[in-house]
C-alpha positions as CSV (number, residue, x, y, z in Angstrom):
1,X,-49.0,15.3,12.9
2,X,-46.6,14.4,15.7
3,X,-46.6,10.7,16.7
4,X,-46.2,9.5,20.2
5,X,-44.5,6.3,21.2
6,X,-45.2,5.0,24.4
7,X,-42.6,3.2,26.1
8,X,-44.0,-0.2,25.0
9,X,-43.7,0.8,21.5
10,X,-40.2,2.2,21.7
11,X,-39.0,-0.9,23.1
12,X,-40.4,-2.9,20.9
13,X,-39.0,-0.8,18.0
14,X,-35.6,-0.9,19.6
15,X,-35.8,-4.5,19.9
16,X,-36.3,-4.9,16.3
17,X,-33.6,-2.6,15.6
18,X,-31.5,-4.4,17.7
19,X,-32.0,-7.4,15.4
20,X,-31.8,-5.7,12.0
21,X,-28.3,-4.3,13.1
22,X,-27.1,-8.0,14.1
23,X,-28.3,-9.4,11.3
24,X,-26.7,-6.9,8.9
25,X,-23.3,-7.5,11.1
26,X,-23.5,-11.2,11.5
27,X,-22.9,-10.6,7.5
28,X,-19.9,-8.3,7.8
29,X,-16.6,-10.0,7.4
30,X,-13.0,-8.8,8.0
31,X,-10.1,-10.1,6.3
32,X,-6.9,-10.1,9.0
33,X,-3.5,-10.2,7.6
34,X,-0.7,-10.2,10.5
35,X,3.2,-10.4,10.3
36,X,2.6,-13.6,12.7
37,X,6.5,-13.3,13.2
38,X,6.0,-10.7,15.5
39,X,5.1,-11.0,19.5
40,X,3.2,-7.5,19.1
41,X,1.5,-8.1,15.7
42,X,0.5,-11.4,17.4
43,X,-1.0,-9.5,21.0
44,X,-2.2,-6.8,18.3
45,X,-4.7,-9.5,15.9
46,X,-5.7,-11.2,19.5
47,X,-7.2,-7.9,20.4
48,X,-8.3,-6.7,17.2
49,X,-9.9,-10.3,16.6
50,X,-11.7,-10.3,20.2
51,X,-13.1,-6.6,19.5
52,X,-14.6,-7.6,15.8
53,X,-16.1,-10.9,16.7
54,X,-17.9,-9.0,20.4
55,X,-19.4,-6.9,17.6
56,X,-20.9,-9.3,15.8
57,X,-18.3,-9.1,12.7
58,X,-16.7,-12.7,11.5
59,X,-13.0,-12.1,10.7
60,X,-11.2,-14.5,8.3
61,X,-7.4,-15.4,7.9
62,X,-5.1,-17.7,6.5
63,X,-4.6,-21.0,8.0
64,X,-0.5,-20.3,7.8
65,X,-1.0,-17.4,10.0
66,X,-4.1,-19.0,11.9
67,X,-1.8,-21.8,13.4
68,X,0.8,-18.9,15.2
69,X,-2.3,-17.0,16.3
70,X,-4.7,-17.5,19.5
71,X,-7.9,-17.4,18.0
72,X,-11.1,-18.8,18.6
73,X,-12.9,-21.7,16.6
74,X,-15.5,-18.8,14.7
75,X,-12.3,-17.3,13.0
76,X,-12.9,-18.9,9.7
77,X,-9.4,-20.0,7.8
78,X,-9.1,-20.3,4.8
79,X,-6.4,-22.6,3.2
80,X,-4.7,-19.8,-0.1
81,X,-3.7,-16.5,-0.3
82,X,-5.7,-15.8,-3.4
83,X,-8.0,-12.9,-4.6
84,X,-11.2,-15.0,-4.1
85,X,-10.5,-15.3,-0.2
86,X,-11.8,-12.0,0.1
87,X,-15.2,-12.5,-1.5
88,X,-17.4,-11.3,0.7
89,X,-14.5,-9.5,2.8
90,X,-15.7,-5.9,3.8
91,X,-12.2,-5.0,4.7
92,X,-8.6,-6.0,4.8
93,X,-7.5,-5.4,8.3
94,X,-3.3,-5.3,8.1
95,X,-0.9,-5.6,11.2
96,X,2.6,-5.0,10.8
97,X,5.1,-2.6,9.1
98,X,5.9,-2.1,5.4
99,X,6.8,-5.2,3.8
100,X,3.3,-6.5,5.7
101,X,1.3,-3.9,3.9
102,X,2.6,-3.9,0.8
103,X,1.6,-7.7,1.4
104,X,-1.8,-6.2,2.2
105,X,-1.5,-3.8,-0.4
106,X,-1.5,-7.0,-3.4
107,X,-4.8,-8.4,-1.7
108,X,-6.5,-5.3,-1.7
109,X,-5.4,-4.6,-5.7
110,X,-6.0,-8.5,-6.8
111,X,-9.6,-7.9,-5.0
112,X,-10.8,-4.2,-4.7
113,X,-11.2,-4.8,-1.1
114,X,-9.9,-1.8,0.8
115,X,-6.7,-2.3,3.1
116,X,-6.7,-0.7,6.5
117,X,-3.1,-0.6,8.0
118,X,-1.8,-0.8,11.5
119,X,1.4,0.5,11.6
120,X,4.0,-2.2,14.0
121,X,6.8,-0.9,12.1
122,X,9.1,2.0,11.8
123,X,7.7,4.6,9.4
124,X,4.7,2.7,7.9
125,X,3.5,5.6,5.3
126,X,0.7,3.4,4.0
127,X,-0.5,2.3,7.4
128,X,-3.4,4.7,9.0
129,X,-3.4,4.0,12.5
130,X,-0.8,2.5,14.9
131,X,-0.6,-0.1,17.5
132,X,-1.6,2.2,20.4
133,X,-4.8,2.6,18.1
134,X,-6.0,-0.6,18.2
135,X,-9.5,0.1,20.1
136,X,-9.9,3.0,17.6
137,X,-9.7,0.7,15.0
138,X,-12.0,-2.2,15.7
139,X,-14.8,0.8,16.7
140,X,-13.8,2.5,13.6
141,X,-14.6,-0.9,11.4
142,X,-17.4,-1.8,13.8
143,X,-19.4,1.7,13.3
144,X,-18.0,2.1,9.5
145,X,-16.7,4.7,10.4
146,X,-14.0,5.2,8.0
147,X,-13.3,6.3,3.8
148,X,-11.7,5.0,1.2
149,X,-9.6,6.6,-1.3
150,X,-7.4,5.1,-4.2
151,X,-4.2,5.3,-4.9
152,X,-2.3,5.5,-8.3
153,X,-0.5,2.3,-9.2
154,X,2.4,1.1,-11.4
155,X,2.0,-1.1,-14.5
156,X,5.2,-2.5,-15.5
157,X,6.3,-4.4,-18.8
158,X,9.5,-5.9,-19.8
159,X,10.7,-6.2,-23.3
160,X,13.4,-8.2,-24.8
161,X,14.4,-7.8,-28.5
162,X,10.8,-5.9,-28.5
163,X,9.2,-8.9,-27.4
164,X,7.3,-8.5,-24.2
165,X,8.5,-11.0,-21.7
166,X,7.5,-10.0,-18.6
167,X,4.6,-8.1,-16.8
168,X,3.9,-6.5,-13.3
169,X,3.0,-3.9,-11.4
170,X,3.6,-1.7,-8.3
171,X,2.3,0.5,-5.7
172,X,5.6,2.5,-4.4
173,X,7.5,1.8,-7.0
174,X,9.4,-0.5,-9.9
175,X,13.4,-0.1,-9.5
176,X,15.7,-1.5,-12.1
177,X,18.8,-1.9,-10.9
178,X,22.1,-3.2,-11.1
179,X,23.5,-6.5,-10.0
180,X,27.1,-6.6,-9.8
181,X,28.6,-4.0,-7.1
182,X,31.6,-3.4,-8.8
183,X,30.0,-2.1,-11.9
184,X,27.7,0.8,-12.8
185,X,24.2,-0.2,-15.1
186,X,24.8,1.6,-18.5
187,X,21.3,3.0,-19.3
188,X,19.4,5.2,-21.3
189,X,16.3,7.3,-20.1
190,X,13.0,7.9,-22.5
191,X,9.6,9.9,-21.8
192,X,7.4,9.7,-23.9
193,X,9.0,8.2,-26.5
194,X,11.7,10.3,-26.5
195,X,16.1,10.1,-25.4
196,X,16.7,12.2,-22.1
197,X,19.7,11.1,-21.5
198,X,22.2,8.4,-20.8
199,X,25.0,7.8,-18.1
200,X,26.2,4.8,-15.7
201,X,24.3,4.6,-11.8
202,X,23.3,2.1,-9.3
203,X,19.5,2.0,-11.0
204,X,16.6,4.1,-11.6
205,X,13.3,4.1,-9.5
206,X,9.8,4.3,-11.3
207,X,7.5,5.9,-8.5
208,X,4.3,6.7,-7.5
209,X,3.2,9.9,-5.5
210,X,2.7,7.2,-2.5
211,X,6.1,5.7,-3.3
212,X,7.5,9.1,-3.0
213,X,8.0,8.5,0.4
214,X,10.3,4.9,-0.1
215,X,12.8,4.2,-2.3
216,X,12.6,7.2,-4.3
217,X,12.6,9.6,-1.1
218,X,16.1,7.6,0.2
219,X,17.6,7.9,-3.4
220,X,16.9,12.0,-3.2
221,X,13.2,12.1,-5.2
222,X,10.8,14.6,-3.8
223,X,8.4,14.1,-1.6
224,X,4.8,14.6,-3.6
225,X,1.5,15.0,-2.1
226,X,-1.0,11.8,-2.4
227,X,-3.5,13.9,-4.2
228,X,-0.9,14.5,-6.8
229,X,-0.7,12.6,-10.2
230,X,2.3,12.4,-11.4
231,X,5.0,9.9,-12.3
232,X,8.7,10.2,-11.2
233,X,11.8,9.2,-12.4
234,X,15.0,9.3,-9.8
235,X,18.1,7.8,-10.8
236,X,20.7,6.1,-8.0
237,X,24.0,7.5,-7.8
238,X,24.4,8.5,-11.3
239,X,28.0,8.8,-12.4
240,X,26.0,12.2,-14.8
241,X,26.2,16.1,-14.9
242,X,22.4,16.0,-15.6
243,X,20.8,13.0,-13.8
244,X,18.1,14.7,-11.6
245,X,14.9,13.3,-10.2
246,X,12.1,14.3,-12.4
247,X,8.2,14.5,-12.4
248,X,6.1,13.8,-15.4
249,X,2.7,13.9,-16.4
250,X,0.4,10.8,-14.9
251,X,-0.9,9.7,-18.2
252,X,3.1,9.8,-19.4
253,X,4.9,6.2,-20.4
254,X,8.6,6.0,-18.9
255,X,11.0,3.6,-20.0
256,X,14.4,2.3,-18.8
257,X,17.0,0.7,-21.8
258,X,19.6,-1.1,-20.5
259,X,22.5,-1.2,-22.8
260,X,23.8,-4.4,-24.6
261,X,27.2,-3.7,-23.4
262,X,26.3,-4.1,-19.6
263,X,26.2,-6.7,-17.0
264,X,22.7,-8.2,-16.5
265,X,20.3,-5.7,-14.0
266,X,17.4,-6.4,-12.0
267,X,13.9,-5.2,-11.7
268,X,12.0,-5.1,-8.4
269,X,8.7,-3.9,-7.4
270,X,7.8,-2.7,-4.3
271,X,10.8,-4.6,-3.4
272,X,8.8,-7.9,-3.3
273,X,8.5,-9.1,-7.0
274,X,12.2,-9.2,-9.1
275,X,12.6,-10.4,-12.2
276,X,16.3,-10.5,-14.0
277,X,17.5,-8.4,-16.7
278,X,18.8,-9.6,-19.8
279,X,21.6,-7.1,-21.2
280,X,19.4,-4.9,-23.9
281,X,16.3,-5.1,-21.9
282,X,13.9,-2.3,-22.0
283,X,11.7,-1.5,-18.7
284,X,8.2,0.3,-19.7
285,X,6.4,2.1,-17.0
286,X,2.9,3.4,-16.9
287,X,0.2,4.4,-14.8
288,X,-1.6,1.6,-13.7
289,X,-5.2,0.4,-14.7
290,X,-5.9,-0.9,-11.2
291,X,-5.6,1.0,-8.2
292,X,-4.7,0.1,-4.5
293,X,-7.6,1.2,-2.3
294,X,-7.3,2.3,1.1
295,X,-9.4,2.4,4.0
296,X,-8.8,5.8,6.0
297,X,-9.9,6.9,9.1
298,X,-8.5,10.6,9.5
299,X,-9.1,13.7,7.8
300,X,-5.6,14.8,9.0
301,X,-3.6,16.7,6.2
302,X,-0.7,14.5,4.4
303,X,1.2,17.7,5.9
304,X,0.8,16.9,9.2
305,X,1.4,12.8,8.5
306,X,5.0,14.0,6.5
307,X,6.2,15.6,10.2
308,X,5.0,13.1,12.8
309,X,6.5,9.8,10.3
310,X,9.8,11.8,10.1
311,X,9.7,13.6,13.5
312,X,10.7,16.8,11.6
313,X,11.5,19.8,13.8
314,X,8.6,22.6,13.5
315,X,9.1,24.1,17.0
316,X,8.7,28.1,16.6
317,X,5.9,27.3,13.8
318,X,3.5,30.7,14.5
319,X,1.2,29.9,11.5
320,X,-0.9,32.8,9.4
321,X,-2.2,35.6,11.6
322,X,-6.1,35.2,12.0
């Protein structure tokens, strides 16, 4: 049996409709993060901000980065950067380059929210749209239009006389490195429990598939596909006959030893968090338990992402006859 509306009816139902969907949005909240330091990032959350609340969706920032940007009174601010900020929070909206969304990038881990980047930067590998993209974006958010995948993180331990005596974590990667320029970190490499070998360098970077593309790409690591698990090792100008990048298994434990003998190193993660190195110290690295998700709104291949972030030359491409 085939049901007619009459136009009365269909009004009516589209009425109701109307109010089910505002409802449901009136509920939906953003979570904005902006490098506020920035005259586009600040343009770019004025817009993004303007396109949201027209929608019906609340959008909630900082007050430290409220007071730099123009935003109306129903922007709720809220006063500490902490996980429970984002309770409630649909989505992490980021503007800016890469120290901004690796910013974005500890939010979205500390919460499970998932981080959407807008790329004001340079390269901006973790970003998934850029600033041009902006009207994209809010329709994207608005429609939920978008997926979310995780990415493979970094857990990081320090040891000290085999006491553990410091903890973190990364997305891209955790770097130990030296400290003095005039002198090489003496260190000694282990996989799995087991010496690969030993020599002076600069450091060694821990990385992710995603941080293939960040430290370890500029200190000659491959470039490995997202979808990838895998852990890699790439030393930093090591004074070695053997001290090539490798690639181990994901569920493999890498570890660093610095040797008693040499000056004091450094550890950094995602180049944000650094804690010193005592002399002796040994750096563990292991797939983390928590992963970073993402917010992605293109099915584009990470092929096609590698050569338009590093403009690389594929004029005369023919591809596979058909």
């Amino acid at each position: 049996m085939t049901t007619q509306l009459t136009a009365e009816t269909s009004d009516a139902t589209s009425e109701e409709a109307s109010e089910v969907t505002s409802g449901r949005d009136s509920a939906r909240t953003v979570f904005l993060l902006a490098h506020t330091g920035r005259p586009a990032a600040i343009r770019s959350a004025e817009l993004v901000v303007q396109g949201l609340l027209h929608s019906g969706i609340g959008v909630r920032v900082l007050e430290a980065e409220a007071c730099d940007l123009p935003l109306p009174p129903t922007v709720e601010q809220v006063p500490e950067a902490t996980p429970e900020v984002l309770d409630g929070c649909e989505l992490i909206v980021v503007l800016g380059g890469d120290g901004t969304l690796l910013r974005g990038a500890e939010f979205a881990r500390a919460s499970g929210v998932p981080m959407l980047g807008v790329n004001l930067g340079r390269v901006g590998f973790l970003a998934e749209a850029e600033r041009d993209d902006l009207d994209k974006v809010v329709d994207r958010v608005v429609t939920r239009a978008y997926e979310v995948e995780e990415r493979m993180t970094l857990d990081v331990l320090v040891r000290d006389n085999g006491s553990v005596v410091h903890t973190n974590w990364a997305l891209n990667e955790a770097a130990v490195q030296k400290v003095s320029p005039e002198r090489m970190l003496e260190v000694v490499l282990e996989i799995d429990g087991r010496p690969v070998s030993g020599f002076g360098c600069d450091g060694i970077v821990c990385a992710t598939p995603t941080g293939s593309t960040a430290y370890a790409f500029s200190a000659g690591g491959p470039v490995v596909w997202p979808e990838v698990e895998a852990l890699l090792m790439v030393p930093i100008s090591a004074h070695a006959l053997f001290a090539k990048p490798l690639v181990t298994s994901p569920s493999s434990v890498l570890a660093v030893e610095v040797q008693p003998h040499t000056p004091h190193g450094v550890l950094w993660c995602d180049g944000r968090r650094t804690v010193e190195l005592p002399a002796g110290a040994r750096v563990e690295v292991r797939r983390g338990a928590v992963p970073v998700r993402l917010a992605r709104l293109h099915h584009a291949s990470f092929t096609d992402r590698l050569v338009a972030k590093f403009a690389l030359p594929v004029s005369g491409w023919r591809g596979a006859p058909h």
